[in-house]
C-alpha positions, 0 to 999 in steps of 0.5 A: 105084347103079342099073343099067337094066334091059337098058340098052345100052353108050355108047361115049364117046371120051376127051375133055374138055368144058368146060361154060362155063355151069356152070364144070366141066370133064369129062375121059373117059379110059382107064386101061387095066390096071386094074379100072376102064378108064374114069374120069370126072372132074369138075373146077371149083368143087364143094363137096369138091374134084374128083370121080373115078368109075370104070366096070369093063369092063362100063361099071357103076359101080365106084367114086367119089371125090375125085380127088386126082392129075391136072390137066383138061389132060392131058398131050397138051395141054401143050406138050413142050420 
């Protein structure tokens, strides 16, 4: 991984886009209590299933794989009964 050299931090909003054009889906969410706050997952029609990368609280990558729990509709959107 490759870090820019005096590269500034991005604050994103957790957030889903849906790329029509592409058939992905991105979700930026916080997972706050871990080692990786943040989680950037891609989910749509990839090779080797859904996709999870991980960002410490320094906003560096520290990890990626395949996203094997959670639904791109978080629970937020679904309707509560």
């Amino acid at each position: 991984m490759t870090v820019k050299p005096n590269g500034g931090v991005c604050h994103i909003k957790e957030q889903i886009i849906k790329d029509d054009v592409s058939g992905l889906t991105f979700q930026f969410a916080l997972a706050p209590g871990t080692d990786a706050p943040v989680r950037m997952r891609v989910f749509g029609g990839l090779p080797y299933g859904n996709r999870e990368i991980l960002f410490d609280a320094e906003g560096v990558e520290a990890g990626a794989g395949t996203a094997l729990t959670g639904s791109c509709t978080p629970s937020w959107l679904r309707e509560v009964r």
